[in-house]
N, C-alpha and C positions, 0 to 999 in steps of 0.2 A: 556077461557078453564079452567075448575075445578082442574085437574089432572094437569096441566101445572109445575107445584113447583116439586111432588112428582117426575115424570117423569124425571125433570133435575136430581134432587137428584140420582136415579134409573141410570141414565146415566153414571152420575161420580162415580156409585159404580160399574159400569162394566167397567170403564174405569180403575180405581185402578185396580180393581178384574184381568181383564183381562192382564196388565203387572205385574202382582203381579208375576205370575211364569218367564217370561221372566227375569224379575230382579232377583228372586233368583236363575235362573241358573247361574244368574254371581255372587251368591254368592260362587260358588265350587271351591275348591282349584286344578287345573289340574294338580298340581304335589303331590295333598295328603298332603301338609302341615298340615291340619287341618279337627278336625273330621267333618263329612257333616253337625251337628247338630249346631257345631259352629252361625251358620248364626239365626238360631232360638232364640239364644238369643238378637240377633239385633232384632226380631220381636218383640218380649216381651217387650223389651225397648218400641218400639214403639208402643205396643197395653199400654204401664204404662201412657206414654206423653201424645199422643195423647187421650186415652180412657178415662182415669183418670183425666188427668189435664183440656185439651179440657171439658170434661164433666162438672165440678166442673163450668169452666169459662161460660159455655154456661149458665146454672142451673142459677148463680148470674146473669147476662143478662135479662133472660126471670124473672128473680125476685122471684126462685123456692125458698121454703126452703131447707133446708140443714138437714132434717129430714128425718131419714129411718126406724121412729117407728112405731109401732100402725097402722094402717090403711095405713100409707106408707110404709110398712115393705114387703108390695108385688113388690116395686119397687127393691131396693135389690136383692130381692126375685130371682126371674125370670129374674134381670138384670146378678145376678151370675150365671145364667143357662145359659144365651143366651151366655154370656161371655166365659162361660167354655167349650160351644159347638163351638164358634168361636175359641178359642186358640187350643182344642183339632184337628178342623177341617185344622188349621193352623199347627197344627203339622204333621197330617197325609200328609197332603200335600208337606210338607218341606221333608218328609219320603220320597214320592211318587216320587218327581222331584230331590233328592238327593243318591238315592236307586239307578238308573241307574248306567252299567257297562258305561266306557264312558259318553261324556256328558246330561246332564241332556235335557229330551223330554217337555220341556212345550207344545208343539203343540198336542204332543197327551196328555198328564194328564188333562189339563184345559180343554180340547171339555169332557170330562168324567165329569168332577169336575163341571162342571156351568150344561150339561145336567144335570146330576144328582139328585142335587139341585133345580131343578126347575120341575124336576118330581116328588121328596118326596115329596117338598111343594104343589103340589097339592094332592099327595094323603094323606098324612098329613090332607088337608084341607077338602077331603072326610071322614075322621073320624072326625073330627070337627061338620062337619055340615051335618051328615047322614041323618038329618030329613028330607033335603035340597036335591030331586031328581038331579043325576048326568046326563048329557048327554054323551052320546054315544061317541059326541067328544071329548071330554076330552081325553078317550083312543085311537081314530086317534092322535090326539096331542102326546101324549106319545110314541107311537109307532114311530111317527114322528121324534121324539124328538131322539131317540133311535138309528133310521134312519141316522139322520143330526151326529151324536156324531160318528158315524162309517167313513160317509162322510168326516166330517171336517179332524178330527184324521187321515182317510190315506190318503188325498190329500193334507194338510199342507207339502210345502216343509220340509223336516229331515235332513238338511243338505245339503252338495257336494256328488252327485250324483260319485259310485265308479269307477275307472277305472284299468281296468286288467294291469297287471304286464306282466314281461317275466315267472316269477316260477307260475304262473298261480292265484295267489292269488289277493286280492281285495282291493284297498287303494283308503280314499277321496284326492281330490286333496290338503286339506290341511295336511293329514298326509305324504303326496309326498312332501311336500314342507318343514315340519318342517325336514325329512328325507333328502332331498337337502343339508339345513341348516346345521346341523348337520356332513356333511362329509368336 
């Protein structure tokens, strides 16, 4: 199978992608020690390590040069772009999943964030390749896609489901319990 590499690859970047929000809602401080943004510079670090260092190691490996002039001055190029659309993408995100009142929603920001993405890049890819007759399904897909992103987001369990008080008002069972706690 030709595709068989790409695929794994493809795998394990939905695999990061996809606890990538679940782990940084457990970057949030529940008592506000610290601004929501804090956690963002943990990413940084690790888009510097892993992007930078990783990179540089894999380059000497495959036997690359260490040249970003002339004729490879497109690699830079466009690697600072993709980069700065990934850090920037990483920010909004950190924004999106740290902006909740209460705990942060990865179930619903991520079914947004991945549909999303995989919608632009297609039509991304129909401005690319206009010469390139589109079919029909492409936009069932989308619409699809659109669909599923609605789906996933309100059916992802949100927590402890609430339960009525005697004053009539509405608490999860863990806010009952840290309230227990507490007396």
């Amino acid at each position: 199978m030709k595709y068989q590499l790409p695929i794994l690859f493809a795998l394990g970047t939905a695999l990061c992608w996809g606890l990538y929000g679940p782990v940084l809602a457990k970057s949030r401080s529940p008592e506000g020690l610290w601004s929501p943004f804090k956690p963002y510079v943990g990413i940084g670090l690790a888009y510097i390590v892993i992007a930078f260092v990783g990179g540089l190691i894999v380059m000497k490996i495959k036997g690359d040069s260490f040249n970003f002039f002339g004729e490879e001055s497109a690699a830079l190029k466009w690697g600072f772009i993709a980069g700065s659309l990934g850090a920037l993408g990483a920010l909004s995100l950190t924004s999106a999943m740290l902006s909740f009142t209460g705990p942060p929603k990865a179930q619903l920001v991520m079914p947004i964030v991945f549909g999303g993405a995989v919608t632009l890049t297609a039509i991304v890819s129909c401005f690319q390749y206009r010469d390139v007759p589109t079919s029909p399904w492409l936009w069932v897909g989308i619409v699809g896609v659109v669909v599923s992103i609605v789906l996933v987001a309100y059916n992802t369990p949100h927590g402890a489901p609430k339960k009525k008080t005697t004053e009539g008002e509405s608490v999860t069972a863990a806010e009952e319990t840290l309230a227990n706690d507490n007396s």
